[in-house]
Each structure stands twice: as C-alpha cells, then as structure tokens.
PyMOL Python script that loads the backbone (N, CA, C, O; Angstrom):
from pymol import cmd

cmd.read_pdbstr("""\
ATOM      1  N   UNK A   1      41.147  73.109 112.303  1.00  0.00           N
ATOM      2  CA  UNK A   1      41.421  74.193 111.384  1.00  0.00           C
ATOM      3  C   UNK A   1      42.889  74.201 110.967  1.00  0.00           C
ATOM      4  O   UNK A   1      43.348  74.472 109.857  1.00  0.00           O
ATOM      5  N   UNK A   2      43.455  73.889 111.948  1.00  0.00           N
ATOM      6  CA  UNK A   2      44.975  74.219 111.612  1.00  0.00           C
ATOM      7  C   UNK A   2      45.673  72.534 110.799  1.00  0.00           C
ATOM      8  O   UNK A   2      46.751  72.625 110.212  1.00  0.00           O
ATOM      9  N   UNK A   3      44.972  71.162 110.856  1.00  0.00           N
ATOM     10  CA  UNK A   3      45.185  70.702 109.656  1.00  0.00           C
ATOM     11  C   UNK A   3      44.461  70.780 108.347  1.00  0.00           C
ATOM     12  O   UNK A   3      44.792  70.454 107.207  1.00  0.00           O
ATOM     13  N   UNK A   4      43.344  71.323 108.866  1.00  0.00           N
ATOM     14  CA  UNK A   4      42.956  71.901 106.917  1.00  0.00           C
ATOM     15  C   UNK A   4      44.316  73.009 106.351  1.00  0.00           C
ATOM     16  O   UNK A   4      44.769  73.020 105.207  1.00  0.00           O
ATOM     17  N   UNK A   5      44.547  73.455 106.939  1.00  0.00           N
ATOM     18  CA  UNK A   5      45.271  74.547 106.496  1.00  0.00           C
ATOM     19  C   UNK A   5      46.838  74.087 105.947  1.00  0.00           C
ATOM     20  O   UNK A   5      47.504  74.718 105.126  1.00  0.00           O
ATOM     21  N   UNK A   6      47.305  72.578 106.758  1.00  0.00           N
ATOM     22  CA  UNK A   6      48.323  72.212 106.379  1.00  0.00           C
ATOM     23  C   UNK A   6      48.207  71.725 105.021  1.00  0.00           C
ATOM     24  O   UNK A   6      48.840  71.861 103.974  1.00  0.00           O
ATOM     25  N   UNK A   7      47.189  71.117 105.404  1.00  0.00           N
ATOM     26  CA  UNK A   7      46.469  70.320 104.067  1.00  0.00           C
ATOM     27  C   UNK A   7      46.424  71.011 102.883  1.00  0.00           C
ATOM     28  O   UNK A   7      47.078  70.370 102.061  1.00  0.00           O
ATOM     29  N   UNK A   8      45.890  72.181 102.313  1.00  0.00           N
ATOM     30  CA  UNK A   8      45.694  73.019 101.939  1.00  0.00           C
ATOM     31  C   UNK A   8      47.123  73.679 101.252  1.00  0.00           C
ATOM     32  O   UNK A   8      47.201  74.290 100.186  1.00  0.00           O
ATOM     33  N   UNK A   9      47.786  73.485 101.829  1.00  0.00           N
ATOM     34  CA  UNK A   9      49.250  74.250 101.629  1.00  0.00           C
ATOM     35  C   UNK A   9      49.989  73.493 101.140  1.00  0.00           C
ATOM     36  O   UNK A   9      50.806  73.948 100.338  1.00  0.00           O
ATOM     37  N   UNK A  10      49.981  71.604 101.530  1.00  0.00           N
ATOM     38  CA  UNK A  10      50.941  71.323 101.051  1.00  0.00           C
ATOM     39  C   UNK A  10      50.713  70.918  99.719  1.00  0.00           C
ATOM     40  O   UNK A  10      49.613  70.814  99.177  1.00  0.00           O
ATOM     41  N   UNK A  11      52.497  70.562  98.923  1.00  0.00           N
ATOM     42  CA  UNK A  11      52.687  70.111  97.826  1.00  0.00           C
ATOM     43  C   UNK A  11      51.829  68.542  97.879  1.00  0.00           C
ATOM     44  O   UNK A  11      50.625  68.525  97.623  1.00  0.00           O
ATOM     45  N   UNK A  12      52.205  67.890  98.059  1.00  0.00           N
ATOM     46  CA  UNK A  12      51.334  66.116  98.159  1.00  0.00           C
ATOM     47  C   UNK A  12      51.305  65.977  99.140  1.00  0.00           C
ATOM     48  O   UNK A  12      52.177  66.297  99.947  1.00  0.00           O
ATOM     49  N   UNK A  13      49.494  65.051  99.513  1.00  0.00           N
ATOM     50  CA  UNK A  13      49.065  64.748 100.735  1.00  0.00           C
ATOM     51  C   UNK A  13      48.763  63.357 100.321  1.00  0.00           C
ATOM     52  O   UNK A  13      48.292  63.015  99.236  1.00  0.00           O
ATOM     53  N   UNK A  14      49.189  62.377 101.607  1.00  0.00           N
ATOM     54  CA  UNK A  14      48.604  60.748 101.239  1.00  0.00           C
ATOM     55  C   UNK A  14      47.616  60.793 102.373  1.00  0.00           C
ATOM     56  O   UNK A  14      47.547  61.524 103.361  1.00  0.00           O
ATOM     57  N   UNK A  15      46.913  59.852 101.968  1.00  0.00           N
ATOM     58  CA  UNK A  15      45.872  59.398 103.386  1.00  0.00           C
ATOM     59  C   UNK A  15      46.120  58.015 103.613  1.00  0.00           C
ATOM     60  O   UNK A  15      46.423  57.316 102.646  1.00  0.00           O
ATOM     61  N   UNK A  16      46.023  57.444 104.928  1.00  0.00           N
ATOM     62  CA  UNK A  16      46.191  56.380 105.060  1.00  0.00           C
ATOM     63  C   UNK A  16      44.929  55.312 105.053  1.00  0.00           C
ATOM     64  O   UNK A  16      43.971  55.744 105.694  1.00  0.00           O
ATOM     65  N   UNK A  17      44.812  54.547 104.706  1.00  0.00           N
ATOM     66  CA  UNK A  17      43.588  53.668 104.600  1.00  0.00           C
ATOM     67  C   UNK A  17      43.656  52.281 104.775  1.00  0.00           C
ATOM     68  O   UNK A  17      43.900  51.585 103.789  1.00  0.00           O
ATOM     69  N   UNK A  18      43.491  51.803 105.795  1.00  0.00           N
ATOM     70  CA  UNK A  18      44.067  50.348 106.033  1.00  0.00           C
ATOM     71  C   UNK A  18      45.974  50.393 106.287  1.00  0.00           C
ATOM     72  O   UNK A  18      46.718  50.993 107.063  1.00  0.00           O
ATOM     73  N   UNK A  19      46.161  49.440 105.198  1.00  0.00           N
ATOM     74  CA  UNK A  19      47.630  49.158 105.183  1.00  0.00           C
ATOM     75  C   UNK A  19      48.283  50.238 104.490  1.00  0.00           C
ATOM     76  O   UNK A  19      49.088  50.994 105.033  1.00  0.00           O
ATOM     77  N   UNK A  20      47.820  50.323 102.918  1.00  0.00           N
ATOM     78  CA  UNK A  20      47.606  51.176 102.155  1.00  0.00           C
ATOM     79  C   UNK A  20      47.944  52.957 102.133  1.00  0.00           C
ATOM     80  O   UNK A  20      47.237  53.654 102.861  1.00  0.00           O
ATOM     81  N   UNK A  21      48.730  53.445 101.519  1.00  0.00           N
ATOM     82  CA  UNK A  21      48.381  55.175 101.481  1.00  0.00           C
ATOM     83  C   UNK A  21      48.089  55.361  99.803  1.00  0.00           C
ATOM     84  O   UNK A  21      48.609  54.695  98.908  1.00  0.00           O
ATOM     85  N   UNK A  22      47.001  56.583  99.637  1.00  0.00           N
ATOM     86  CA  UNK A  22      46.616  56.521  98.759  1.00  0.00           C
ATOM     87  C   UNK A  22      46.384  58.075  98.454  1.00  0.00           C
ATOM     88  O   UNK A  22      45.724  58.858  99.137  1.00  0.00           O
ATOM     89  N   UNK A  23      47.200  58.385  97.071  1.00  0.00           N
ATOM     90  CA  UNK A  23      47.358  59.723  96.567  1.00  0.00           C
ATOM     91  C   UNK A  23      46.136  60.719  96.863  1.00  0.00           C
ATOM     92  O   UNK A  23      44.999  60.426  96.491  1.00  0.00           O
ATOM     93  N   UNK A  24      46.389  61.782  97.475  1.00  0.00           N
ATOM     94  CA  UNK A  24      45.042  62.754  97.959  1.00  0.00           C
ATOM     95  C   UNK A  24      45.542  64.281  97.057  1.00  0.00           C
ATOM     96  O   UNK A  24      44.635  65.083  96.831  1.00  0.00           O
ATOM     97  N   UNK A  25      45.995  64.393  96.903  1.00  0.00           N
ATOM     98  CA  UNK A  25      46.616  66.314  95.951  1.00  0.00           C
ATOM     99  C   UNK A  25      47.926  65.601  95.692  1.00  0.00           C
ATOM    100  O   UNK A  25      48.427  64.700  96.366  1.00  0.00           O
ATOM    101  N   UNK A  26      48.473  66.275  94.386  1.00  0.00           N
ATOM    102  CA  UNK A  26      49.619  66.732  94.252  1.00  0.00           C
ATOM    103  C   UNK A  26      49.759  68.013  93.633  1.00  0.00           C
ATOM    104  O   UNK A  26      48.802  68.101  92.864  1.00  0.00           O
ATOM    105  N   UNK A  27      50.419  69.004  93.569  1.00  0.00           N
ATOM    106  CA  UNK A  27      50.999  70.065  92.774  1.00  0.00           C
ATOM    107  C   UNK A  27      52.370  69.583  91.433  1.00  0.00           C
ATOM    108  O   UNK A  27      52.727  70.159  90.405  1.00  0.00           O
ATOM    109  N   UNK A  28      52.798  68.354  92.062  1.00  0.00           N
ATOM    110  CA  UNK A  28      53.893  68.133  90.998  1.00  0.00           C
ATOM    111  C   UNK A  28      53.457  67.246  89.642  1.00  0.00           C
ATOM    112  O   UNK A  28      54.142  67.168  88.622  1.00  0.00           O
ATOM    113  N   UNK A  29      52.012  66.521  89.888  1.00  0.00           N
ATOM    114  CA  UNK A  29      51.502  65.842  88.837  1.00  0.00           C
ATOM    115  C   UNK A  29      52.121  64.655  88.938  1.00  0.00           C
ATOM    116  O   UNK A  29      51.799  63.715  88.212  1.00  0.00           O
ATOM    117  N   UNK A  30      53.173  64.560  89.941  1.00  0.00           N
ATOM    118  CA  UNK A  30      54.107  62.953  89.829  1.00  0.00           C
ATOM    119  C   UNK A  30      53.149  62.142  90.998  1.00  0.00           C
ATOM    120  O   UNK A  30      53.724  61.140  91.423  1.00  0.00           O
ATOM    121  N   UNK A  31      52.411  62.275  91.325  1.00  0.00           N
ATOM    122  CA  UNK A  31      51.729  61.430  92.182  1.00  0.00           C
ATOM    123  C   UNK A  31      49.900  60.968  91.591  1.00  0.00           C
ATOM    124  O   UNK A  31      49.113  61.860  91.274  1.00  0.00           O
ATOM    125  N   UNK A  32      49.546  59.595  91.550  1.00  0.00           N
ATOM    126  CA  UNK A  32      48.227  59.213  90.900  1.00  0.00           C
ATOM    127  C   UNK A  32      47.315  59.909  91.997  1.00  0.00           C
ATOM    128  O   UNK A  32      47.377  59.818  93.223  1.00  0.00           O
ATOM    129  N   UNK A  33      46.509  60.583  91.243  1.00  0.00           N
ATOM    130  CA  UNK A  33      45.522  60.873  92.395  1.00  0.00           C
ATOM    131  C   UNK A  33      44.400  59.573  92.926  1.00  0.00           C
ATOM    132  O   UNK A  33      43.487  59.236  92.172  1.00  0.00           O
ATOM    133  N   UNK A  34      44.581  58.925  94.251  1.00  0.00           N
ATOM    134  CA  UNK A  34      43.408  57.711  94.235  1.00  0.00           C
ATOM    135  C   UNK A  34      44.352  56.475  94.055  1.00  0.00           C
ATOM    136  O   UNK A  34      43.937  55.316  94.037  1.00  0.00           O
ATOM    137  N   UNK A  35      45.887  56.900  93.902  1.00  0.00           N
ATOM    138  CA  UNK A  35      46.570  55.183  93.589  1.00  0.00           C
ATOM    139  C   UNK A  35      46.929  55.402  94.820  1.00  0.00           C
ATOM    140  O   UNK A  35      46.881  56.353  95.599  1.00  0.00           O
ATOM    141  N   UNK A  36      47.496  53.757  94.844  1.00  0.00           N
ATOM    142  CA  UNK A  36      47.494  53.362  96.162  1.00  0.00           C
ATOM    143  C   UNK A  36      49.221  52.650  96.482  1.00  0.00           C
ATOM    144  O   UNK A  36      49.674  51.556  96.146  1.00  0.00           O
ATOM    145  N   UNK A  37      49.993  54.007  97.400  1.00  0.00           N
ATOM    146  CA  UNK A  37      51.278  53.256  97.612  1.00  0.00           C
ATOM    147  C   UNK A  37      51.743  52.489  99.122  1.00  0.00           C
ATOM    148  O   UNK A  37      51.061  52.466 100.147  1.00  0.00           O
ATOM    149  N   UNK A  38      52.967  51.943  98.939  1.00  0.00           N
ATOM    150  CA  UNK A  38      52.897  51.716 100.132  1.00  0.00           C
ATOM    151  C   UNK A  38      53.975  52.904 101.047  1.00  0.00           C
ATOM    152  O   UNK A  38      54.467  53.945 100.613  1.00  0.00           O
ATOM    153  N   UNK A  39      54.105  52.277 102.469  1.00  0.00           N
ATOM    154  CA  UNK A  39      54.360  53.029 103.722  1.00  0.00           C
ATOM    155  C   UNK A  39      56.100  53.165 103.337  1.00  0.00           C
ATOM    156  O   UNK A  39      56.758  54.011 103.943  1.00  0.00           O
ATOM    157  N   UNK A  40      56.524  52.593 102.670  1.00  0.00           N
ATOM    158  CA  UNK A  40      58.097  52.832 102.269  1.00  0.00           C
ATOM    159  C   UNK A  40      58.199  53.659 101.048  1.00  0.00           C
ATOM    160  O   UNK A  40      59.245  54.306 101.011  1.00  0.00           O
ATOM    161  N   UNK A  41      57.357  53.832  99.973  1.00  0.00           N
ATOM    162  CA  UNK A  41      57.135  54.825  99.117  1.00  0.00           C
ATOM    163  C   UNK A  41      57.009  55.733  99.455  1.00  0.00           C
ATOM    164  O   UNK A  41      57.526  56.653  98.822  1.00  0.00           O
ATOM    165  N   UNK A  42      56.288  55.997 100.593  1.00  0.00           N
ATOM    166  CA  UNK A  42      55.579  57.748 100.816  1.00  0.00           C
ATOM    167  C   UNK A  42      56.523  58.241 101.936  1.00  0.00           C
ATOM    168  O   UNK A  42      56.642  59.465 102.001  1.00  0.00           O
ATOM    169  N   UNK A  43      57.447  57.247 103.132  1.00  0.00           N
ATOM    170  CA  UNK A  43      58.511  58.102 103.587  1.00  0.00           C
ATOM    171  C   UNK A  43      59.500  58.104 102.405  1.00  0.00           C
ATOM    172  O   UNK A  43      59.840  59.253 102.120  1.00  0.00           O
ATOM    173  N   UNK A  44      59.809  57.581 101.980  1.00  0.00           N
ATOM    174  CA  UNK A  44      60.935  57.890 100.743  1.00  0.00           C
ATOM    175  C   UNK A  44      60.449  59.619  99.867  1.00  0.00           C
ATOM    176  O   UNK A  44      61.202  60.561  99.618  1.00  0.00           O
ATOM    177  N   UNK A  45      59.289  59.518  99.651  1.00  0.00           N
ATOM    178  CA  UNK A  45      59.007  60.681  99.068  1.00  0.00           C
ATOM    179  C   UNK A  45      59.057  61.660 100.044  1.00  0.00           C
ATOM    180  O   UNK A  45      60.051  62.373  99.902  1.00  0.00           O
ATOM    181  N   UNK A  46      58.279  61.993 101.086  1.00  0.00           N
ATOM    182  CA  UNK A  46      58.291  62.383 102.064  1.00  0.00           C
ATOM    183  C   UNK A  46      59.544  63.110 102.148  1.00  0.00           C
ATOM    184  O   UNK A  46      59.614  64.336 102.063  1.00  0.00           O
ATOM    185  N   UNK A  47      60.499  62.360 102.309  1.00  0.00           N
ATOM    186  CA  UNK A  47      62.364  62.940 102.644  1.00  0.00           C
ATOM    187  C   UNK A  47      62.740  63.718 101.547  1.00  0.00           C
ATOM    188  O   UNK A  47      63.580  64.581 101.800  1.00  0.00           O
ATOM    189  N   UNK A  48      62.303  63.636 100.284  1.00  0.00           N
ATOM    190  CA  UNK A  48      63.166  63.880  98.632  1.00  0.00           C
ATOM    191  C   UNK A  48      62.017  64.496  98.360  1.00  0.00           C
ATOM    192  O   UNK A  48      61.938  64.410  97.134  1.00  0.00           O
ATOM    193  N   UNK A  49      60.945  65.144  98.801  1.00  0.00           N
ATOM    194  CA  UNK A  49      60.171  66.154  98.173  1.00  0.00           C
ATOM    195  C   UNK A  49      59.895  67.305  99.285  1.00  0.00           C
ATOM    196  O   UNK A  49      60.104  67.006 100.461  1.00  0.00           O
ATOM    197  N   UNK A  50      59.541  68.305  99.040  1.00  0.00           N
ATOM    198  CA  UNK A  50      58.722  69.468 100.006  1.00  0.00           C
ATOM    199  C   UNK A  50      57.459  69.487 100.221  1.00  0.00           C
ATOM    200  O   UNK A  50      56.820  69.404  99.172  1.00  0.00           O
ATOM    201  N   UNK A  51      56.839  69.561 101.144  1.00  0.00           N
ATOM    202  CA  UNK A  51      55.622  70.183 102.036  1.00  0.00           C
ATOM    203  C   UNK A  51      54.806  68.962 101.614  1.00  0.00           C
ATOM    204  O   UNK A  51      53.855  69.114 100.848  1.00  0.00           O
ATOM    205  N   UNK A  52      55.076  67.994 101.992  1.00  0.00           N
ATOM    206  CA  UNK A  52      54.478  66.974 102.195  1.00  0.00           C
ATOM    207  C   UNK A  52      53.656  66.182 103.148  1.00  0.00           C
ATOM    208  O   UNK A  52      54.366  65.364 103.731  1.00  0.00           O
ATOM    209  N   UNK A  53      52.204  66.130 103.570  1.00  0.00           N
ATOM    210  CA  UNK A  53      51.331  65.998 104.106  1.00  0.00           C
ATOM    211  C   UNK A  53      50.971  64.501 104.052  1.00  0.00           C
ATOM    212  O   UNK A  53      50.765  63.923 102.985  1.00  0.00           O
ATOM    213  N   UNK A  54      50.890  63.756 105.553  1.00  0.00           N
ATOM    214  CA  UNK A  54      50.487  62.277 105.554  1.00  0.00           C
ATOM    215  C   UNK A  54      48.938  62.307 106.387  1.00  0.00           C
ATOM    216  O   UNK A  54      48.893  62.767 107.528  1.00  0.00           O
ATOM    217  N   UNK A  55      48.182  61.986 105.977  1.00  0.00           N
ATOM    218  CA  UNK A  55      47.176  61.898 106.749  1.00  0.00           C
ATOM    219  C   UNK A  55      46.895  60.341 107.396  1.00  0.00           C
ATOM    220  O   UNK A  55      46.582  59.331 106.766  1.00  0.00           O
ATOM    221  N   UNK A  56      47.089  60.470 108.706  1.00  0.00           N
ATOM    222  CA  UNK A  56      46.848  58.887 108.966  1.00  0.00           C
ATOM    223  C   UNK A  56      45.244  58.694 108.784  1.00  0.00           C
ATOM    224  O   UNK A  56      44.466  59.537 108.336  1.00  0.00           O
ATOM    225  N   UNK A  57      44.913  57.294 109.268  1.00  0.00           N
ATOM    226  CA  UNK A  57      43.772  56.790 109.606  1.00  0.00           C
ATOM    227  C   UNK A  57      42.703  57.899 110.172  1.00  0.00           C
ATOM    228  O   UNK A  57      41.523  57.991 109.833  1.00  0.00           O
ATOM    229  N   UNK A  58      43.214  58.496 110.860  1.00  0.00           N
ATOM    230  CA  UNK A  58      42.052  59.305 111.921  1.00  0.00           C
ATOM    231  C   UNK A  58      42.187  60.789 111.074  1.00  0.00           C
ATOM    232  O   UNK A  58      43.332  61.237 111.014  1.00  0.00           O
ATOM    233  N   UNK A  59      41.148  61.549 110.444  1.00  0.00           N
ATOM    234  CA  UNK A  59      41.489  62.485 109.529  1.00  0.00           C
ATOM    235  C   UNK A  59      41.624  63.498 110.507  1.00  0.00           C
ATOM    236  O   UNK A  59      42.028  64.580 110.081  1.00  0.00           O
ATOM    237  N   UNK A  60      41.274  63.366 112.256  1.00  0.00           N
ATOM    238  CA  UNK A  60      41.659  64.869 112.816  1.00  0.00           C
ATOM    239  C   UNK A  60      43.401  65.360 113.413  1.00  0.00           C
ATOM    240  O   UNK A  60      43.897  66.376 113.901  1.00  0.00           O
ATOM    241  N   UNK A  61      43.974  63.743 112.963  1.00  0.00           N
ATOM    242  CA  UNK A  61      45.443  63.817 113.106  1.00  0.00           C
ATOM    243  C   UNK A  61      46.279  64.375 111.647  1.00  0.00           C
ATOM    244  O   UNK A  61      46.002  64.011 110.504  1.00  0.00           O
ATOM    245  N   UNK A  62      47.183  65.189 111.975  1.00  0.00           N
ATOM    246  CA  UNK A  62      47.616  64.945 110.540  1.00  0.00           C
ATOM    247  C   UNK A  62      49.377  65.172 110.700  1.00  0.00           C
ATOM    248  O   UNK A  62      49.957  66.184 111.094  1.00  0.00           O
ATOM    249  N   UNK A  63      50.027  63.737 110.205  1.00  0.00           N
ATOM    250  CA  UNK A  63      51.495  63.990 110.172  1.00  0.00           C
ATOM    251  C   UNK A  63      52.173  64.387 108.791  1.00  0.00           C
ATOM    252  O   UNK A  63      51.717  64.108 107.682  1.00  0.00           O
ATOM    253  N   UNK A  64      53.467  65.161 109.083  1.00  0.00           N
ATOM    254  CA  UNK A  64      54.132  65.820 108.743  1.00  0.00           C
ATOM    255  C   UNK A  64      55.640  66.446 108.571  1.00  0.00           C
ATOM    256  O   UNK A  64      56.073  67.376 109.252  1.00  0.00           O
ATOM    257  N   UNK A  65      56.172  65.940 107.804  1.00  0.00           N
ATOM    258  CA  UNK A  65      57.659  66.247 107.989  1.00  0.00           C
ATOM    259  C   UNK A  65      57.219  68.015 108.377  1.00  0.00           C
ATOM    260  O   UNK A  65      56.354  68.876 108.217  1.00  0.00           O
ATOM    261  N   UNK A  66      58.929  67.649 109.166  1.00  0.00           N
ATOM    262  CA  UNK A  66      58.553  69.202 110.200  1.00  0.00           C
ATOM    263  C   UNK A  66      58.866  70.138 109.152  1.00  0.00           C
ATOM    264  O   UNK A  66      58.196  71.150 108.946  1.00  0.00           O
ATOM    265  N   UNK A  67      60.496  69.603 108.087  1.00  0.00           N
ATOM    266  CA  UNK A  67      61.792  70.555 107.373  1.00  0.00           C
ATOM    267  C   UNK A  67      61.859  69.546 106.200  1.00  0.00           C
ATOM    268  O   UNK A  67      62.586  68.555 106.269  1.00  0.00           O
ATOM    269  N   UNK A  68      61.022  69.837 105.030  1.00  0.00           N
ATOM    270  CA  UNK A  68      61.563  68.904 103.687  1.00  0.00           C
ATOM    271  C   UNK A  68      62.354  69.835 102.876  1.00  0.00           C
ATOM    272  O   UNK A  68      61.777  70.083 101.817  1.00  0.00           O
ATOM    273  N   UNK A  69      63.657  70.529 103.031  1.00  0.00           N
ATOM    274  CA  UNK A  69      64.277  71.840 102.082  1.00  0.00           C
ATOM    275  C   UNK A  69      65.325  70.741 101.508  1.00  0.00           C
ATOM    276  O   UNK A  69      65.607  69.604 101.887  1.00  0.00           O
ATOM    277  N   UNK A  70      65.777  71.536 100.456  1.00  0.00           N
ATOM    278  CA  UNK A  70      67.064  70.690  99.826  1.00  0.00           C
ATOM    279  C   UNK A  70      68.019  70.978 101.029  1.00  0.00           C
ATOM    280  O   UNK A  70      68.518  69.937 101.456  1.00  0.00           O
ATOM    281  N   UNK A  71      68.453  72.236 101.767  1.00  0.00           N
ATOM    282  CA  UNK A  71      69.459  71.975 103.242  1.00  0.00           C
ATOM    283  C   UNK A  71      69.303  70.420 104.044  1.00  0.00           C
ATOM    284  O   UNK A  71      70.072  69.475 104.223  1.00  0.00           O
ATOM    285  N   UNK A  72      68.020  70.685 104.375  1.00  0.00           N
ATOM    286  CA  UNK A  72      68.032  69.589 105.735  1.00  0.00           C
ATOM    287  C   UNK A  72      66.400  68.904 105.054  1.00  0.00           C
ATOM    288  O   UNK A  72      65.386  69.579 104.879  1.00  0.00           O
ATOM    289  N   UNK A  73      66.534  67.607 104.803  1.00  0.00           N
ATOM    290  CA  UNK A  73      65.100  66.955 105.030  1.00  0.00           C
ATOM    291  C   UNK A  73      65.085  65.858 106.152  1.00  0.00           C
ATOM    292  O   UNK A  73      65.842  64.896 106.017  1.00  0.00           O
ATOM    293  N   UNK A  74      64.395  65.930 107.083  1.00  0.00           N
ATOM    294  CA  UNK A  74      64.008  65.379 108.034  1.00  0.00           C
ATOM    295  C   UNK A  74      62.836  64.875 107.794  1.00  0.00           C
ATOM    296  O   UNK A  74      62.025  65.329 106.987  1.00  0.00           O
ATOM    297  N   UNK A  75      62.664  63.686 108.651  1.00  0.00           N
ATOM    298  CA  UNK A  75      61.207  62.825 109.056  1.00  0.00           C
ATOM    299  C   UNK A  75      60.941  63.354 110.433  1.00  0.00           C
ATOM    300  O   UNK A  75      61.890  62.986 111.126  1.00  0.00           O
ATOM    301  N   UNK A  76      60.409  63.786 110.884  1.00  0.00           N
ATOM    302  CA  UNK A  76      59.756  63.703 112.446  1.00  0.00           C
ATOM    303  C   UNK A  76      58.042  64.237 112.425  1.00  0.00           C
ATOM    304  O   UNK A  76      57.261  64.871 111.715  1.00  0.00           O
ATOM    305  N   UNK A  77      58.075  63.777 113.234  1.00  0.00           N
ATOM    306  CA  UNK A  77      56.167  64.057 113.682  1.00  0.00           C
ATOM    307  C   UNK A  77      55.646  65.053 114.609  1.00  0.00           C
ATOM    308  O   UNK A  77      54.527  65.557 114.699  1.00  0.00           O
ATOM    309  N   UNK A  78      57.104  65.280 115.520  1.00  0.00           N
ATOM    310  CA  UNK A  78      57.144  66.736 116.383  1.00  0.00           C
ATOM    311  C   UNK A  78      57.407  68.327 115.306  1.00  0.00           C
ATOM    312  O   UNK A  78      58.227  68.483 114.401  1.00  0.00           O
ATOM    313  N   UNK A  79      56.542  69.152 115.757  1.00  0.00           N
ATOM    314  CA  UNK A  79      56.423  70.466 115.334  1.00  0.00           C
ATOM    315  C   UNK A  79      57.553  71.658 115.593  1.00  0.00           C
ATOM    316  O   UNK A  79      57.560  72.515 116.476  1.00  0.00           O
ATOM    317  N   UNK A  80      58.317  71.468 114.734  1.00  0.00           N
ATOM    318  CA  UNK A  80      59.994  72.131 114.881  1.00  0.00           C
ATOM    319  C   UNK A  80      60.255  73.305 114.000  1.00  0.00           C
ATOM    320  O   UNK A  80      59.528  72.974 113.064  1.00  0.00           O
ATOM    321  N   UNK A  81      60.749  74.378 113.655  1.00  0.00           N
ATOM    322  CA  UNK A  81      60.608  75.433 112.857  1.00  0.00           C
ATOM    323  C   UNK A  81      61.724  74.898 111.711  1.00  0.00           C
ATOM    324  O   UNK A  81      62.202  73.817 112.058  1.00  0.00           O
ATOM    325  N   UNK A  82      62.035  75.190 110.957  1.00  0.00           N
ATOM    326  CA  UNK A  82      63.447  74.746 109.791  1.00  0.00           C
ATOM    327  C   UNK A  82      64.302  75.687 110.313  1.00  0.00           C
ATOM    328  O   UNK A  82      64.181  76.855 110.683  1.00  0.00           O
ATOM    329  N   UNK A  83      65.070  74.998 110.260  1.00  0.00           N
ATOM    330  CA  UNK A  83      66.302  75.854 110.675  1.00  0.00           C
ATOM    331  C   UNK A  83      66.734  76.909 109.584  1.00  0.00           C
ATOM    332  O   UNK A  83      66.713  76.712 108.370  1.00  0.00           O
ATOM    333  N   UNK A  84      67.106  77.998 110.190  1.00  0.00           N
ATOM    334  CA  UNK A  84      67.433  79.293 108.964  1.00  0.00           C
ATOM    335  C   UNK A  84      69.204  78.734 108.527  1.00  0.00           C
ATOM    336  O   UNK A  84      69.858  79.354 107.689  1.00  0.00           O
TER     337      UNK A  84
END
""", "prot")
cmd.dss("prot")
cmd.show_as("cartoon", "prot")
cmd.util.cbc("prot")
cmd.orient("prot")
C-alpha cells in the first residue's frame, strides 16, 4: 500500500525491465510514456527533478530519492525526512 501511494504521488516513475528503464507517469510531459532509457539517464533525472519514483524489477520494491528540492537533491534508497 504504501508503494502504491508513492507511486501515485510522484512526479515521474521508471520501471525497470531487464537492463532497460522505461517511462511509467510523468506530470511534466518531458518523459515518453513506454520509452525506454538507460540507468545513467534516470539517476541524472532523478537528482535534477522532484518526486521521482524508480521501480525496480520486483514491483513490491520501490526506490526512491529520499530529498529531490532545489536546496538539497540527494540519491539514497534509505527513508530520510528533507531537511527543513
């Protein structure tokens, strides 16, 4: 429940599929829905966009930058609050 809900919330979600990540939502329209980028594209975006959702291989995992704000964008996979 609580990654539908991330899911759900965020701005762009990729899924992973093989080697492959491949556009699942966007809100900004800058992402193909169904194209297929690679693993250095989507952390690059990941860092330089907000609420950005990676779905690996296994759909009951779901990673996640913890803090994508213009202050602080971070990569991590641990569950951290943004700093005020």
């Amino acid at each position: 429940m609580e990654n539908k809900l991330l899911i759900d919330n965020a701005n762009t979600v990729f899924e992973k599929k093989d080697d492959k990540y491949f556009g699942y939502k966007s809100s900004f329209g800058d992402i193909v829905i169904g194209g297929a980028y690679s693993y250095r594209f989507v952390v690059h975006y990941a860092k330089t966009n907000q609420d950005v959702v990676i779905i690996p291989g296994d759909v009951n995992t779901v990673t996640t930058p913890v803090c994508t704000t213009i202050e602080e964008r971070l990569w991590q996979s641990e569950k951290r609050p943004c700093p005020p």
